[in-house]
C-alpha positions as a LaTeX table, in Angstrom:
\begin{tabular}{lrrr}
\hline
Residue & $x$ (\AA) & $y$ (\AA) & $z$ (\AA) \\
\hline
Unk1 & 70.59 & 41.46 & 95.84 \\
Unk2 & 71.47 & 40.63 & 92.59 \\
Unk3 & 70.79 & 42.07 & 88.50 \\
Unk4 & 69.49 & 40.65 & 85.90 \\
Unk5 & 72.04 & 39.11 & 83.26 \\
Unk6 & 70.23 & 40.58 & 80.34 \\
Unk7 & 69.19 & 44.27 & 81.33 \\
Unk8 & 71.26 & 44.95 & 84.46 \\
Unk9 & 68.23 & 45.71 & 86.23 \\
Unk10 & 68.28 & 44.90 & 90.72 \\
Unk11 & 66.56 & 42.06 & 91.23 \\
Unk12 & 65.49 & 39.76 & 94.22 \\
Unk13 & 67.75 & 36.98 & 94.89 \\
Unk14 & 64.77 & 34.51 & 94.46 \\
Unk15 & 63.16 & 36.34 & 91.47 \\
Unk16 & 61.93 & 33.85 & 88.67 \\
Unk17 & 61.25 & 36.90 & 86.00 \\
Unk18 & 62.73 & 40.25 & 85.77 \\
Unk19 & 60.78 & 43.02 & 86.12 \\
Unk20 & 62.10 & 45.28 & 84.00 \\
Unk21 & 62.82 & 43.05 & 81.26 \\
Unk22 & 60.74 & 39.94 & 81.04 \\
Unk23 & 63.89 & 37.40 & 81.03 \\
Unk24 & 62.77 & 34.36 & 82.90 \\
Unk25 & 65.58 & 33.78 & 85.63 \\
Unk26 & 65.52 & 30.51 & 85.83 \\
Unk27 & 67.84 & 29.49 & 83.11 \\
Unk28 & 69.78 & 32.72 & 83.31 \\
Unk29 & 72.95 & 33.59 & 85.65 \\
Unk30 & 72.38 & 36.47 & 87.53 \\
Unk31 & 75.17 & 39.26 & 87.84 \\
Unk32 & 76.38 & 39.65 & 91.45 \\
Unk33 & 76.60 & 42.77 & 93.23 \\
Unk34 & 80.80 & 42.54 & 92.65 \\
Unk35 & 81.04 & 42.33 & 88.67 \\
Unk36 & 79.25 & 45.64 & 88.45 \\
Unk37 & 82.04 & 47.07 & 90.27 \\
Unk38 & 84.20 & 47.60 & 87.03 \\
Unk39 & 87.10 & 50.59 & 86.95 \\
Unk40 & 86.46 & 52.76 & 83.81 \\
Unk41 & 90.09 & 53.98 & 83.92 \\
Unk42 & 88.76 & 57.48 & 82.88 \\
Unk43 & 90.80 & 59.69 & 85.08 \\
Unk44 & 94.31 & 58.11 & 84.08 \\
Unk45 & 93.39 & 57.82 & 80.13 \\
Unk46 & 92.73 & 61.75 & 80.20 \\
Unk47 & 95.89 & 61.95 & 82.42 \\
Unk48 & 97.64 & 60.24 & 79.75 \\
Unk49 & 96.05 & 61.93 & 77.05 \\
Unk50 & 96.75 & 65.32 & 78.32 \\
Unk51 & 101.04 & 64.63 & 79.35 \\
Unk52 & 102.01 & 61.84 & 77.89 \\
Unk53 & 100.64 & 60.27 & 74.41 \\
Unk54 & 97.96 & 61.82 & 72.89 \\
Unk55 & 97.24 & 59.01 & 70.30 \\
Unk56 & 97.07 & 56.27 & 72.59 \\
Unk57 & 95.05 & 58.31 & 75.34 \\
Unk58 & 92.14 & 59.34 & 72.88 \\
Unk59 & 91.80 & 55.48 & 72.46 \\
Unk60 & 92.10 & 54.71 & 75.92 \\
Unk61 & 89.21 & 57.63 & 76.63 \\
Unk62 & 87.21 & 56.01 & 74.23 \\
Unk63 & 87.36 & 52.49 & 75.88 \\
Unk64 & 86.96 & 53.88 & 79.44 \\
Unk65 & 83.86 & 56.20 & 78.38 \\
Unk66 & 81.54 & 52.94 & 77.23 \\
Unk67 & 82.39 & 50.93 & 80.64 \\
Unk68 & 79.62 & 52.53 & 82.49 \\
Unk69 & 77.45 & 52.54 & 79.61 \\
Unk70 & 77.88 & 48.79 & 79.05 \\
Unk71 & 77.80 & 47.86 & 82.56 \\
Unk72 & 73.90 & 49.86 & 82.86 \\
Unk73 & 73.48 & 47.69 & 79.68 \\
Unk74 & 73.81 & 44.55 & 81.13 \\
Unk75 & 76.91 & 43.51 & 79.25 \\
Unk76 & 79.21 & 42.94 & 82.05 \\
Unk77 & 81.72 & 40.95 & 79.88 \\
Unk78 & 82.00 & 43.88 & 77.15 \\
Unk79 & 82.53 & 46.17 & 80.25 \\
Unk80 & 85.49 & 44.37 & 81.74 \\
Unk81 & 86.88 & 43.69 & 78.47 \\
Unk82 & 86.82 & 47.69 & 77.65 \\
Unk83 & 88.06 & 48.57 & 80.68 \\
Unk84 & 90.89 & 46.18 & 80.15 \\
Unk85 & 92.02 & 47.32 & 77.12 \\
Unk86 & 91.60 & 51.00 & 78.53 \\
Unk87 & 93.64 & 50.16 & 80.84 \\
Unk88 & 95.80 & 48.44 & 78.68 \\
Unk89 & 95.78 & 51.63 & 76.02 \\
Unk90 & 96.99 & 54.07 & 78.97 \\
Unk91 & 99.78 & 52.05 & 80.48 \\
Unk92 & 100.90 & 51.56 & 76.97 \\
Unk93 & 100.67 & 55.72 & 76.61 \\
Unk94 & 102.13 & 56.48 & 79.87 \\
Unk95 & 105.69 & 54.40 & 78.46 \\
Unk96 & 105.38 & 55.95 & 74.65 \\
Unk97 & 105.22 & 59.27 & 76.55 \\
Unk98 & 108.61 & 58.02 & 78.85 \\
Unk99 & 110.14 & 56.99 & 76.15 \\
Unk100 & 110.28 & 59.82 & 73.75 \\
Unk101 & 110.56 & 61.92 & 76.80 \\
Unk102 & 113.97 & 60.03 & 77.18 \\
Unk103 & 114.91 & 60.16 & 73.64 \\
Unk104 & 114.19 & 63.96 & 73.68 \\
Unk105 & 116.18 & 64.78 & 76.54 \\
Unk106 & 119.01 & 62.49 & 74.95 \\
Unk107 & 119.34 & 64.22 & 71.63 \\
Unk108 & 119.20 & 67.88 & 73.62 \\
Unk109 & 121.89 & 66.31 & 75.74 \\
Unk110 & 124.12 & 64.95 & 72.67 \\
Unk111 & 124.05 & 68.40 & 70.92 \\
Unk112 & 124.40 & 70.63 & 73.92 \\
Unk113 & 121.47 & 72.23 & 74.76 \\
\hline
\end{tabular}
């Protein structure tokens, strides 16, 4: 099976029009069954949000919570590209939230508890 580039809709393989939409399949691509498969991140960017960096995990919820909305869209590309950078936004939460975690334990260190 495969969707339809403009509406994410299943289609037949050998569809000339979409049914749901009207775009003539001829001169589109269709979407593949594997491209729809696209990680929203969710789970880590609340995990992040919640013990490590609160800034950078309310972006990287934000990203991660229009994947699945973009994907039913049709827009593959703007899927991937927000799951990247909500991806992107956690990792770089996850080592903010190391780091002053270091620097904190440091300074309680240096002055003696």
């Amino acid at each position: 099976m495969a969707f339809c580039s403009k509406c994410g809709k299943e289609i037949s393989a050998n569809a000339s029009f979409c049914d749901s939409c009207g775009t003539d399949l001829k001169n589109e691509t269709q979407v593949s069954t594997n491209t729809r498969n696209v990680e929203n991140h969710l789970t880590k960017a609340i995990l992040v949000t919640v013990f490590c960096c609160l800034p950078f995990g309310i972006v990287s919820i934000v990203n991660a919570s229009s994947v699945n909305g973009k994907i039913q869209a049709g827009d593959i590309d703007g899927a991937i590209e927000a799951s990247k950078k909500a991806d992107q936004w956690a990792n770089w939460g996850i080592f903010a939230g190391l780091g002053f975690g270091i620097i904190y334990f440091l300074i309680i260190v240096a002055t003696g508890f």
